[in-house]
C-alpha positions in Angstrom: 144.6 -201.5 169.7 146.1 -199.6 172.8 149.5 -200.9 171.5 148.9 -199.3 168.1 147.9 -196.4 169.5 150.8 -195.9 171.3 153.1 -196.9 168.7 151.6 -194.0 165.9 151.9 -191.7 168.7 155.7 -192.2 169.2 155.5 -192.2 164.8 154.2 -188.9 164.8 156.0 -187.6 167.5 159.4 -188.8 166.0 158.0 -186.9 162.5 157.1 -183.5 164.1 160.8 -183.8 165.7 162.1 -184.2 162.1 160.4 -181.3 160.9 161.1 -178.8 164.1 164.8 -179.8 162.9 164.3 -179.4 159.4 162.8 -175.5 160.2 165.6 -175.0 162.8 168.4 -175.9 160.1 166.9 -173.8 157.5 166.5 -171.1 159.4 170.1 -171.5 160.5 171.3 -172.3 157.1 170.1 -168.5 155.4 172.8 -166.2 156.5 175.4 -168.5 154.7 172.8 -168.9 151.4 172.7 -165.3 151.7 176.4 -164.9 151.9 176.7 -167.7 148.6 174.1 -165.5 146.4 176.1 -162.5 147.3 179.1 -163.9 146.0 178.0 -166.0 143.3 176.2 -162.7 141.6 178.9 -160.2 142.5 181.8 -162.6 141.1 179.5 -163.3 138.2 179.4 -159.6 137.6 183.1 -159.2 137.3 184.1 -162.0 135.9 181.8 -160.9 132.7 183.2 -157.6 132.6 186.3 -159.0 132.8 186.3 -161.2 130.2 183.9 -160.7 127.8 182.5 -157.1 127.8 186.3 -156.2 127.9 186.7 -157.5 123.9 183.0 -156.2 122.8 183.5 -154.3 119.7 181.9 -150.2 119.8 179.3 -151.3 118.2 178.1 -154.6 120.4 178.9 -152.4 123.0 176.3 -150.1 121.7 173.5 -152.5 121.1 174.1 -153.7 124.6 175.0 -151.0 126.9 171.0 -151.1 128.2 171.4 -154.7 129.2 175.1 -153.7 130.6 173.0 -151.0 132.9 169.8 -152.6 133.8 170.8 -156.1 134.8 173.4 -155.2 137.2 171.2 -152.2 138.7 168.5 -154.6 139.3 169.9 -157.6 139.8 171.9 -156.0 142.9 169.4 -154.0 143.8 166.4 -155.7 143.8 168.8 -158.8 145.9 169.3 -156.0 148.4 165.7 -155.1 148.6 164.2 -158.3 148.9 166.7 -159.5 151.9 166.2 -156.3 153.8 162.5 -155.3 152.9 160.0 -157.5 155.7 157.6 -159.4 154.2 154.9 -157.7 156.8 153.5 -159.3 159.8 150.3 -158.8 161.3 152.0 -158.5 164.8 151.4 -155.9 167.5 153.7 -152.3 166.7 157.5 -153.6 166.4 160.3 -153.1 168.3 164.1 -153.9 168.8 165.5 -155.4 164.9 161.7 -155.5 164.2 161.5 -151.8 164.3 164.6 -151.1 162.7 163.5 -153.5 159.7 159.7 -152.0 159.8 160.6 -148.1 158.2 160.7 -149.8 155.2 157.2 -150.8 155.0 156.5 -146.8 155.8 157.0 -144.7 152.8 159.7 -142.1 152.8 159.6 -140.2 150.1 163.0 -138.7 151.0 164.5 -142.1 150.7 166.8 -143.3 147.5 164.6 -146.3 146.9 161.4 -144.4 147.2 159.4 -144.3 144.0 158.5 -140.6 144.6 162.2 -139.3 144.9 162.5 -140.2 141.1 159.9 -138.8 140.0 157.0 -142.0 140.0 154.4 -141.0 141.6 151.3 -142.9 142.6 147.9 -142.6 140.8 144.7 -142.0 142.2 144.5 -143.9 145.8 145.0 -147.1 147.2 142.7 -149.8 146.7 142.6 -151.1 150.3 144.2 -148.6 152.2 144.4 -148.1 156.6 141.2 -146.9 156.8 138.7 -149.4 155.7 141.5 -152.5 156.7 139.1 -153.3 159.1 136.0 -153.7 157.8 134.1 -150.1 157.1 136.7 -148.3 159.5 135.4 -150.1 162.0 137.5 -151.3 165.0 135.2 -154.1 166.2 135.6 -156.4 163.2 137.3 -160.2 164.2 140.0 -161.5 162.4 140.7 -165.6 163.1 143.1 -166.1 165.7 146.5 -167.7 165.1 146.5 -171.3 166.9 150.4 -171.3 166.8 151.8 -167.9 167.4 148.2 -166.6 169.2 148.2 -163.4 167.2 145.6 -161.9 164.3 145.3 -164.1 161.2 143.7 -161.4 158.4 142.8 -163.1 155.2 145.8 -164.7 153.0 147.9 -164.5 155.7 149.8 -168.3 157.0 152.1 -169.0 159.7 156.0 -170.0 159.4 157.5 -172.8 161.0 160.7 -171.3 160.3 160.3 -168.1 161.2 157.6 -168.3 164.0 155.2 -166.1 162.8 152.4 -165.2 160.6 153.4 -163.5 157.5 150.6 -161.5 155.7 149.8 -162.9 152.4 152.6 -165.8 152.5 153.9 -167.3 149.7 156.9 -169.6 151.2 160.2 -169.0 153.2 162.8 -168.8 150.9 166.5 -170.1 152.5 168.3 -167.8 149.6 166.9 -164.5 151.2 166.7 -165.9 154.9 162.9 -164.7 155.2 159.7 -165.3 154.1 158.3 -164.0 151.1 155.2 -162.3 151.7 153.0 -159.1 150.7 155.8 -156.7 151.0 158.9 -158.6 149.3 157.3 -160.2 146.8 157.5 -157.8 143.8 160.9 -157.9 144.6 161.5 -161.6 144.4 159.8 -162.0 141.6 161.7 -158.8 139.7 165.1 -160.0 141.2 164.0 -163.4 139.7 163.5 -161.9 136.4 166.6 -159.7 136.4 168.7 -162.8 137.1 167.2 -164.8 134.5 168.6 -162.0 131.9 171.6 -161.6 133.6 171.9 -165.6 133.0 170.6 -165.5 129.5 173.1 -162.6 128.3 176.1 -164.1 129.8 175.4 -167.1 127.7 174.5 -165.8 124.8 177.4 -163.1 124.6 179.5 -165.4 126.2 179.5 -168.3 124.5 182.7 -168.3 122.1 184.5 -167.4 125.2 183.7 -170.6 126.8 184.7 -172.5 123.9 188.0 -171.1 124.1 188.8 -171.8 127.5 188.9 -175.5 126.0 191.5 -174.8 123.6 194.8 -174.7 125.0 196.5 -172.2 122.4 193.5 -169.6 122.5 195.2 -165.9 123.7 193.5 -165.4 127.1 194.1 -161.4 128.2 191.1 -161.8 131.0 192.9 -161.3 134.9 189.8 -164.1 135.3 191.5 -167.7 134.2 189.9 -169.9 132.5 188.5 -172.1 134.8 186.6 -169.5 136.4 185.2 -168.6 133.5 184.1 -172.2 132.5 182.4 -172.3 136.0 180.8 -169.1 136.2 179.3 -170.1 132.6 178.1 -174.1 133.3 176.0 -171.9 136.5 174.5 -169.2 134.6 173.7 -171.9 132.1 172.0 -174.0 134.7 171.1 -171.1 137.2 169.6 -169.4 134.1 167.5 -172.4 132.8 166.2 -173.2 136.5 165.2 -169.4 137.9 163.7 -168.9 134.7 161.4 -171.7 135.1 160.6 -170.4 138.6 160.0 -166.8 137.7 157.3 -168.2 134.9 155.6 -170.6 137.7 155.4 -167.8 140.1 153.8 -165.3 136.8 151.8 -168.0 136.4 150.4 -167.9 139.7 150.1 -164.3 140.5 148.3 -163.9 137.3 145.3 -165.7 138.4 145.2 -164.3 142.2 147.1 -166.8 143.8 150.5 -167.4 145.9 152.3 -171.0 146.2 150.3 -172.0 149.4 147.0 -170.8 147.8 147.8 -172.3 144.3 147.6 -175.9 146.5 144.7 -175.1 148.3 143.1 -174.1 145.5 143.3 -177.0 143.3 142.3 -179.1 146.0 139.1 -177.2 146.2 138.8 -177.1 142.3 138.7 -180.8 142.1 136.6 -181.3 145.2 133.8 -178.6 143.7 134.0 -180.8 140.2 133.3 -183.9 141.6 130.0 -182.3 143.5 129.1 -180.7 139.7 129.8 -176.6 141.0 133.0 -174.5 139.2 135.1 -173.7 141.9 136.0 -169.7 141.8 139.1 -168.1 143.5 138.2 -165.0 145.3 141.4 -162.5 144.4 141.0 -163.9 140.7 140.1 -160.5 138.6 141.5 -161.5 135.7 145.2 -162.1 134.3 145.7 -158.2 133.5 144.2 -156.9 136.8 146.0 -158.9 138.9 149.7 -158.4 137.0 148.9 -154.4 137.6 147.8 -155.1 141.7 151.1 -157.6 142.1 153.1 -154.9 141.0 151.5 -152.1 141.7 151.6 -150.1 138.6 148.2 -149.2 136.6 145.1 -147.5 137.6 145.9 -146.2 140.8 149.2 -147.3 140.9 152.7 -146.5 139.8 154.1 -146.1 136.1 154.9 -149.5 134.6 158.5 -148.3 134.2 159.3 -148.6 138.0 159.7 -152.3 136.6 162.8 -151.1 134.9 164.2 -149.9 138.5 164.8 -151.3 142.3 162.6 -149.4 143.7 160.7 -150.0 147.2 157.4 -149.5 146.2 154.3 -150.3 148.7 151.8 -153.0 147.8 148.3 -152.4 146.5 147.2 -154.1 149.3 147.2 -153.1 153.2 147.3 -157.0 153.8 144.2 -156.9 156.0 141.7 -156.7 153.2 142.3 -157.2 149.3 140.4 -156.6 146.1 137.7 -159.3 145.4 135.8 -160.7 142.5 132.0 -160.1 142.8 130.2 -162.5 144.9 126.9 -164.3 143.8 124.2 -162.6 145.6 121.8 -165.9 146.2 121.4 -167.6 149.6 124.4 -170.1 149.8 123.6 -174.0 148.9 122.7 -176.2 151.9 126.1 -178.3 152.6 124.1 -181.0 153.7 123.7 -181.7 150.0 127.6 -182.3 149.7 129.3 -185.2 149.8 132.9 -182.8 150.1 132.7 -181.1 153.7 135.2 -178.8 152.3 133.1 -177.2 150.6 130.6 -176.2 153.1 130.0 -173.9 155.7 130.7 -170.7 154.3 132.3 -171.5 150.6 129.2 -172.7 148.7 127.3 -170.1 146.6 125.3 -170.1 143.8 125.5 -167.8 140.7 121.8 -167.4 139.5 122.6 -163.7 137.2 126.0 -161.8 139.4 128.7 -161.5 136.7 131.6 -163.1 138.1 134.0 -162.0 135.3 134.2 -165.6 133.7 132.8 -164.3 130.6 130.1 -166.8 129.6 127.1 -165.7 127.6 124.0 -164.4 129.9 125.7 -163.7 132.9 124.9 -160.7 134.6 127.6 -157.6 134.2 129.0 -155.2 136.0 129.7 -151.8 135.2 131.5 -148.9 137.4 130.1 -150.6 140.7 126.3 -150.7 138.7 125.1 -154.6 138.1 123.5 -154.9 134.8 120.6 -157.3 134.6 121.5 -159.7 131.5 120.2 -162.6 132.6 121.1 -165.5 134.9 123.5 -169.0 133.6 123.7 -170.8 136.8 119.9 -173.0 136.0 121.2 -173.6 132.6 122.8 -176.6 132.9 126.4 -175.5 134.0 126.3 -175.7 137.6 126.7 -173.0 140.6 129.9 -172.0 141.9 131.4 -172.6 145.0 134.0 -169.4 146.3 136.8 -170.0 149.0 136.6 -166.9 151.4 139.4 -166.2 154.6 136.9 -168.3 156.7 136.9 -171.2 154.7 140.9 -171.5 153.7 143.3 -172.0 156.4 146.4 -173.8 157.0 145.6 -174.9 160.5 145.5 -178.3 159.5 144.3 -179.1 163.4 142.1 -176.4 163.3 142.3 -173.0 163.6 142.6 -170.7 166.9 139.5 -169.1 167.2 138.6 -165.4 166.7 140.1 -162.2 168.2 138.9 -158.7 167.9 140.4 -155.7 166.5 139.6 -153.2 168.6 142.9 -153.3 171.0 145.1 -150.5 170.5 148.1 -152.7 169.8 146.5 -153.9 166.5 146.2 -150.1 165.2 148.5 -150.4 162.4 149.4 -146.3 162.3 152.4 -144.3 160.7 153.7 -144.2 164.6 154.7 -147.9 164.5 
């Protein structure tokens, strides 16, 4: 037994070397994925002026000239945004590159990209704005402690083996902007993801007799662009097109029920765990597909008009990052986890729904109404089950465990307009 012991400690030693290397070449790697997406959409661009927009008749040109101005506008813009707007890091004030990179996450409504400068202005306030991030304004409240980098851990928020850091509501690191996407550069990914999908499809589509000709030897060619760089540029928008696109659904997919990447896993685990003890598992941040499109972007009741969509604009999220918008939580006493067989579910997640609407929509539960709860009658006794909710106690990805709890109340933590 010592022997085995020994031997799965050198195993797992040799694996968490694999992996530091795998997150040190990664992060080493993004400056030259940056540099490839640079080029690839900026050649792209030219290469489909060049050829084909170049012999579009007046009319074509008509019917396309808002495609010929929003796809490159956004598709360089939004690029340009989302590798130089920080994904937001519950850190201590910035300085050195840090500061230099944080006045984006401060508005400036002087600024070209600011929403404000053109005209969009906010509605109404923020949903969870600096003043009740923590917790009622006050400065006491405990956030978990990070067990890798030792700082705060709000809610939603996961460290980054590549980047070394926590990165407030984290969906993954992406290698093809050389940073994390997170609260703040998300709406960007996903837009610049969305853009490029277009760009892709409208290259194709417009471009397709083009392609055919650059098999035909005779064809007249006028384009400064030769063929074969044509023929290339068109197989990657082809493929390029067919794979962002799927990605850009997956992650619509996800943000309309409440959840990034990391969450989306955690939450299916807990969603087949809660099944198998007979309760409906509940995402917290899930208020419905609508609600949560309008709080991902930002546009809505008290946000910004849906057509920023249609511009690269650095908008701020709806969220502070220390506390977001939640679903209404079932007001009975939480179910004894000594009753389940899944310990995953215990100790802060279980709760029953005896009569608080959770906005499921099932017949008898209990609505609410501008903040009022209307008394319709309970559903959880009726056969169906309770309802078990994840909450930031319960959901980490401190798979050893996580680092304990830190308050607040230091100065350092202060997250002001002076950072």
């Amino acid at each position: 037994m010592p022997l085995i012991q020994n031997l799965s400690g050198v195993v797992i030693r040799c694996f968490k070397s694999v992996e530091h290397c795998a997150d040190w070449m990664t992060g080493a790697a993004g400056p030259v994925f940056v540099f490839m997406c640079w080029s690839l959409i900026l050649s792209g661009g030219f290469i489909y002026f060049d050829v084909v927009v170049r012999t579009l008749s007046p009319f074509s040109l008509f019917l396309l000239l808002p495609l010929l101005i929003f796809v490159p506008l956004n598709l360089y813009g939004q690029y340009y945004l989302v590798t130089h707007v920080p994904p937001g890091y519950p850190a201590p004030k910035p300085s050195g590159e840090d500061k230099n990179k944080s006045k984006w996450l401060i508005q400036n409504p002087k600024s070209i990209w600011s929403g404000e400068r053109w005209g969009f202005k906010k509605r109404g306030r923020s949903l969870t704005g600096m003043s009740n991030s923590y917790g009622g304004g006050s400065s006491e409240r405990r956030v978990r402690r990070c067990r890798k980098c030792d700082g705060p851990k709000p809610e939603r928020t996961h460290h980054c083996s590549v980047c070394k850091r926590c990165v407030l509501q984290m969906d993954h690191h992406c290698p093809w902007i050389n940073a994390c996407v997170g609260l703040h550069n998300q709406r960007h990914f996903v837009l610049f993801m969305a853009w490029l999908s277009t760009g892709c499809t409208t290259v194709c589509i417009t471009g397709y007799h083009h392609f055919l000709a650059t098999f035909d030897y005779h064809a007249e060619w006028t384009a400064i662009t030769p063929k074969l760089g044509f023929t290339l540029i068109f197989v990657l928008c082809l493929a390029i097109g067919f794979a962002v696109s799927i990605l850009m659904l997956w992650h619509l997919y996800m943000v309309s029920y409440g959840e990034t990447s990391i969450e989306s896993h955690d939450n299916a685990y807990l969603a087949g765990k809660a099944k198998k003890e007979g309760l409906i598992y509940l995402n917290p941040y899930d208020l419905g597909k609508r609600r949560n499109l309008q709080l991902f972007f930002n546009i809505g009741p008290n946000g910004y008009s849906p057509y920023t969509l249609l511009f690269p604009l650095a908008l701020p999220p709806a969220s502070n990052g220390w506390s977001f918008s939640r679903r209404p939580i079932p007001s009975h006493p939480p179910t004894k986890s000594a009753n389940l067989h899944a310990p995953e579910l215990a100790d802060g997640l279980i709760a029953r729904a005896n009569g608080l609407g959770l906005g499921l929509g099932l017949e008898g539960e209990l609505g609410v109404h501008e903040g009022e709860v209307s008394p319709i009658g309970g559903h959880a006794e009726d056969g169906m089950g309770g309802y078990v909710m994840g909450d930031e106690e319960g959901l980490t990805d401190d798979e050893e465990g996580g680092g304990g709890w830190m308050d607040l109340g230091d100065p350092q933590y202060r997250m002001d307009d002076d950072r």
